[in-house]
C-alpha positions in Angstrom: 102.9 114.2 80.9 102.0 110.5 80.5 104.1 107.4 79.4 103.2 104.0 79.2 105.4 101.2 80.1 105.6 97.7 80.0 106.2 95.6 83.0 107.2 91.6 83.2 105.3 90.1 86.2 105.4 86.0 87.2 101.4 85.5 86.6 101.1 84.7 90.4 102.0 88.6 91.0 99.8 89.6 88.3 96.8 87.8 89.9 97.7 88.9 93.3 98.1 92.8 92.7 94.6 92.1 90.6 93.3 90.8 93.6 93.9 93.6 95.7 92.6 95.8 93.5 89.5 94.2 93.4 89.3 94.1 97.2 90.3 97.7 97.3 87.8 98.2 95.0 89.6 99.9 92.1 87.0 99.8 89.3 86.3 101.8 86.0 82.7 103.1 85.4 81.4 99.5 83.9 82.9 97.7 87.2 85.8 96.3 85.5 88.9 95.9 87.6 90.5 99.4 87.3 94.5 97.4 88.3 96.3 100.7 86.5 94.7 103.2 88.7 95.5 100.9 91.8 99.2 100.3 91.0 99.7 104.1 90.2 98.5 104.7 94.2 100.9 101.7 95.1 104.0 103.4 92.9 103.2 107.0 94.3 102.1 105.8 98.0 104.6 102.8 98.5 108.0 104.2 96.6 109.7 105.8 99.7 109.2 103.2 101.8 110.4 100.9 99.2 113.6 102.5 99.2 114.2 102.9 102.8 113.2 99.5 103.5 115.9 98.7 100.8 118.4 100.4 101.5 118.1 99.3 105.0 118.8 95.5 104.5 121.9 96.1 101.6 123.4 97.9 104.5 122.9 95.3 107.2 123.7 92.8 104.8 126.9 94.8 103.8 127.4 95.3 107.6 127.8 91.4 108.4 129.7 91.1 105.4 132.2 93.6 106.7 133.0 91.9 110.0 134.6 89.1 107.2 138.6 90.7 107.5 139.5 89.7 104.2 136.7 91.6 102.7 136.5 94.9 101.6 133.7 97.5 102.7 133.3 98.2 98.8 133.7 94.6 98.0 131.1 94.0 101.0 128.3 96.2 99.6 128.6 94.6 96.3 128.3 91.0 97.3 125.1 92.6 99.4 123.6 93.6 96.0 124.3 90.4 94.5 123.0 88.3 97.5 119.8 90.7 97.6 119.1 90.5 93.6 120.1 86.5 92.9 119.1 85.1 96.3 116.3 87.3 98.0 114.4 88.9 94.9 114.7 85.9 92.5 113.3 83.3 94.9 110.4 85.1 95.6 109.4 85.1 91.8 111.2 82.8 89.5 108.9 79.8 89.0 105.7 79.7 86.7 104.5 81.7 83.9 105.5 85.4 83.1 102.9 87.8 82.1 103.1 91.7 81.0 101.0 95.0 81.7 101.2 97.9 80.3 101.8 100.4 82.9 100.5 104.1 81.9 101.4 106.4 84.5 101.5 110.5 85.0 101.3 113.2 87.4 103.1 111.9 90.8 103.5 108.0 89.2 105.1 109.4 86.0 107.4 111.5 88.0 108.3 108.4 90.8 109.1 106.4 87.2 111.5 109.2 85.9 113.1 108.6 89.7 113.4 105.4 89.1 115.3 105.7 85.8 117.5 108.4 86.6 118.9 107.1 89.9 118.1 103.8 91.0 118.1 101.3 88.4 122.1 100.3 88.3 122.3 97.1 86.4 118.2 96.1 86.9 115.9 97.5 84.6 113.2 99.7 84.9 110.6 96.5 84.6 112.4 94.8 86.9 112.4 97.4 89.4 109.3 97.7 89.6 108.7 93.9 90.0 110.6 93.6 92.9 108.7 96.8 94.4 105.5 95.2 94.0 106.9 91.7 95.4 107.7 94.0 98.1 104.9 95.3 98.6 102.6 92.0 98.8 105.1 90.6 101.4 103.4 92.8 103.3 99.9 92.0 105.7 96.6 92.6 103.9 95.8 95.2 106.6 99.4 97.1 106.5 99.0 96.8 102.5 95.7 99.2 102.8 97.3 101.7 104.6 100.0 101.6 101.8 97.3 102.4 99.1 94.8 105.2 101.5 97.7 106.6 102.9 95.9 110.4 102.5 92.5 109.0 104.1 95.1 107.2 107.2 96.8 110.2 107.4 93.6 112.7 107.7 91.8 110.0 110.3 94.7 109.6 112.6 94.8 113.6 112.7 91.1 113.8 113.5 91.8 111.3 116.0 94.8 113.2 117.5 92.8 116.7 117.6 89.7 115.0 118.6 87.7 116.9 115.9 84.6 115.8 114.0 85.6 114.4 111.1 82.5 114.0 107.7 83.3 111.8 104.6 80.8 109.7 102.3 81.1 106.2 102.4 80.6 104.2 99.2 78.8 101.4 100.8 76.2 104.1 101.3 76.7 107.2 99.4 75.5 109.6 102.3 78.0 112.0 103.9 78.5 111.7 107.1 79.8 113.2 110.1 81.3 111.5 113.2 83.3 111.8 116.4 86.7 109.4 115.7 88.2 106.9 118.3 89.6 104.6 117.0 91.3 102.4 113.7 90.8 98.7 114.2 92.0 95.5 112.2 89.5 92.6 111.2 91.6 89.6 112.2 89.5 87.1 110.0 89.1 89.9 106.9 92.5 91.8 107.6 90.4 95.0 106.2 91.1 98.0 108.7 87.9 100.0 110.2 86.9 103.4 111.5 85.6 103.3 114.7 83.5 106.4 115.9 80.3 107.3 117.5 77.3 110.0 115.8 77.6 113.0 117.9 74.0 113.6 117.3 72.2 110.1 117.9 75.0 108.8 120.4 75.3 105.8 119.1 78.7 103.6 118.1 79.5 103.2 114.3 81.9 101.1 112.2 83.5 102.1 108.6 85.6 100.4 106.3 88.3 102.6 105.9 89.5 101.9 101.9 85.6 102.6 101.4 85.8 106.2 103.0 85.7 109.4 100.1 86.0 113.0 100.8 87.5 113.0 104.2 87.2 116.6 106.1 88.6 117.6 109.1 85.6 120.0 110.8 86.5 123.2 112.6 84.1 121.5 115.7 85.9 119.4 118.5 84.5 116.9 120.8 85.2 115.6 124.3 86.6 111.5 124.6 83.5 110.0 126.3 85.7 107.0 127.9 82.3 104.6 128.2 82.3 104.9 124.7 86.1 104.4 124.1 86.1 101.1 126.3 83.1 99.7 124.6 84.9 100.3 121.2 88.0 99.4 122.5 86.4 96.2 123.3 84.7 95.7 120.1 88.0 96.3 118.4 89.8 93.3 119.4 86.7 91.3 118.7 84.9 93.0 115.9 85.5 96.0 114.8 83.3 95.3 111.4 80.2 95.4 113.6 79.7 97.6 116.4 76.2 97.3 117.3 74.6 95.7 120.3 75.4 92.3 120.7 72.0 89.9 121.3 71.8 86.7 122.7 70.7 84.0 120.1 70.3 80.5 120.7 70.8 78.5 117.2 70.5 74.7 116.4 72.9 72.6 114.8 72.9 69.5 112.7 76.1 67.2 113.0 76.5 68.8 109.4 76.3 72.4 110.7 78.4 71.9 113.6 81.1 70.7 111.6 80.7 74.3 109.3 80.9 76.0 112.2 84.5 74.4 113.0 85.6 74.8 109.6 83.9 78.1 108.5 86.4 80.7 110.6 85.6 83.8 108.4 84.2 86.2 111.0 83.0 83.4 113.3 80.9 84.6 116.3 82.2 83.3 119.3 80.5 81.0 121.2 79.0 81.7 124.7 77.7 78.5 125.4 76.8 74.7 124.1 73.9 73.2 125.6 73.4 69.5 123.5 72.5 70.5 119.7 72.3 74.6 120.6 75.1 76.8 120.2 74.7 79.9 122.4 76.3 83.6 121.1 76.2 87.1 122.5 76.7 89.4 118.9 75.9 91.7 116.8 72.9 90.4 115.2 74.2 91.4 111.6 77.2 89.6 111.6 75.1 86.5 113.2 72.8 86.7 110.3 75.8 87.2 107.4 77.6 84.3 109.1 74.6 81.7 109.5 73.8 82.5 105.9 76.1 80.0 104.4 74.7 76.9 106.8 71.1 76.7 105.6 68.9 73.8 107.3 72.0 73.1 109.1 71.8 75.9 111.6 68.1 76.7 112.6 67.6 80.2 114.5 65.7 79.7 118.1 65.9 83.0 119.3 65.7 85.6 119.1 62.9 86.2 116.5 63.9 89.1 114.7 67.3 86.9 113.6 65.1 84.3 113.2 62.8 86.5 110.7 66.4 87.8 108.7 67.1 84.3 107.9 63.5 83.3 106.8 62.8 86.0 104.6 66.5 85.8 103.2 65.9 82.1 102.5 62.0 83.1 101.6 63.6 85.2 98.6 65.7 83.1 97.8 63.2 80.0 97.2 61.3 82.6 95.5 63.7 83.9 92.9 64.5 80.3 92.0 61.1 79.2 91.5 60.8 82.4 88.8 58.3 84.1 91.5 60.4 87.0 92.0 
C-alpha cells in the first residue's frame, strides 16, 4: 500500500531535514537529493522514540502541575498538552516562511502513518504531527541523529562488537567488501559523523569506516580474540580521530602571518599542534588528514617535512594549476 501526504514545514526545517539527507547521503540514481526515502527511515526508525520521549515530558509536566492543590490530575494533564503544543512545539517553529512536501510513504512508513491517524493525533493533525516529530528529531546531535536513521547497521555492529565476531560489509566510499575484526564506534567531534573502528584480521593493520556509508552488514560465523595493544591504540585514536587511524608522522609546516591566522580560525578537523618553533608549526598525524586539512591554506602553509606530504600537496596544487591553465 502506498499513500502520499502533504506535510507543512517552516522552510528552515525543510532545508535542515534536506541537509541531512544530503550528508547521509540519500540520493536517487542521477545524484539528486533522494529527502523522501530519508524521512521514510526517520518516520519508521525515529517514531517510538518519538513517542516515549513524549509522553515522558506531558507526564512530568502534568506531574509538577499536580503538586498545584487546586488543580485537578485530569485538569493537570490537559494544561500539560496545552503548555507542550502552544509553548514548546510552537516556539521552535513559528517564525519565517512555510513550505510543503509531499510525503509518499508505504511498507513500515505507511503503516507508522496509519498509527499516527488512528491513535495519536487528538486535536493536531496529521501534518502537524509529523512536524513536530521532525522538530524533534533535529533537536537532537548530528552524531545521535545518525544512529536514528542506520539504526539496523548500529544495531548489527554493536552485536559484532558484543560477540567479538568478524563482521564484512561494502563501503560506498569504496565499493569493495570487506571483512574486519570490530572494536569500537567512535564520534568525530569536529564532523559529528560516527566511525567504525576495526582492525583487518589478515594484514593487522587498524581501519576507520564511516558508519552511514557502511552496506550489506554480515555478522560471520568466525570469532576473534580482543588484541588490547590494538584496542588502546584505537581507543586512543578515538578521542582524537577516529576518521583517520593511520600512523601519525611528524611534519614540520611553515606559516605565513596569513596562514597562521587560518589555522586559528579553520577548526574543522584541525591537527593538533606538537610544537611552534618561530614560523613552523610542528604535528604528529595521520598524514591524510594533514594533507586534507593544509589543502585549504595554499602558499600560506608550506610543507618542510616530511617529503611524501610535501609531494601530496605539490602534485595536488600541480593539478590544480594544470586543469586551470586547460593542460589537463
Amino acid at each position: 500500500m502506498t499513500e502520499k501526504y502533504k506535510i507543512y514545514l517552516p522552510e528552515e526545517i525543510r532545508s535542515r531535514l534536506i541537509n541531512d539527507a544530503e550528508l547521509f547521503e540519500f540520493t536517487r540514481s542521477d545524484e539528486s537529493v533522494n529527502l523522501n526515502g530519508f524521512l521514510k527511515e526517520l518516520i519508521v526508525n525515529y517514531f517510538d522514540q518519538y513517542v516515549k520521549e513524549s509522553e515522558n515530558l506531558l507526564n512530568e509536566i502534568a506531574n509538577d502541575l499536580s503538586s498545584v492543590k487546586s488543580l485537578k490530575p485530569k485538569d493537570a494533564s490537559i494544561l500539560a498538552e496545552k503548555i507542550i503544543k502552544n509553548y514548546i512545539r510552537n516556539s521552535e517553529a513559528t517564525s519565517g516562511k512555510s513550505s510543503v512536501i509531499t510525503l509518499t510513504v508505504s511498507g513500515a512508513s505507511y503503516n507508522i502513518i496509519r498509527i499516527i491517524e488512528n491513535n495519536l493525533l487528538k486535536d493536531n493533525s496529521l501534518s502537524g504531527y509529523i512536524k513536530d516529530m521532525f522538530i524533534s528529531y533535529l533537536s537532537i546531535p548530528r552524531n545521535k541523529r545518525e544512529e536514528i536513521i542506520f539504526k539496523d547497521t548500529y544495531d548489527t555492529i554493536y552485536e559484532a562488537i558484543k560477540e567479538q565476531r568478524l563482521l564484512s560489509f561494502v563501503s560506498t566510499s569504496s565499493r569493495y567488501k570487506e571483512t574486519v575484526e570490530p572494536y569500537i564506534i567512535a564520534t568525530s567531534k569536529e564532523e559529528q559523523f560516527n566511525y567504525l573502528l576495526c582492525c583487518d584480521p589478515k594484514k593487522r593493520n587498524t581501519r576507520s569506516f564511516r558508519v552511514s556509508r557502511l552496506k550489506d552488514l554480515f555478522i560471520t560465523s568466525e570469532s576473534f580474540t580482543l588484541d588490547k595493544e590494538i584496542e588502546n591504540d584505537l581507543k586512543e585514536k578515538a578521542i582524537r580521530s577516529p576518521q583517520s587511524v593511520t600512523p601519525d608522522i611528524h611534519a614540520a609546516i611553515k606559516m605565513t602571518e596569513k596562514g597562521k591566522r587560518k589555522f586559528r580560525l579553520v577548526t574543522k578537523n584541525r591537527p593538533n599542534i606538537t610544537k611552534i618553533e618561530g614560523d613552523i608549526y610542528y604535528f604528529d598525524w595521520p598524514e591524510m588528514q594533514l594533507e586534507e586539512y593544509f589543502r585549504r591554506f595554499g602558499k600560506d602553509a608550506i610543507v618542510i617535512s616530511p617529503r611524501s606530504l610535501k609531494s601530496r600537496l605539490r602534485n595536488y596544487y600541480s593539478q590544480a594549476y594544470e586543469a586551470y591553465c586547460g593542460k589537463a
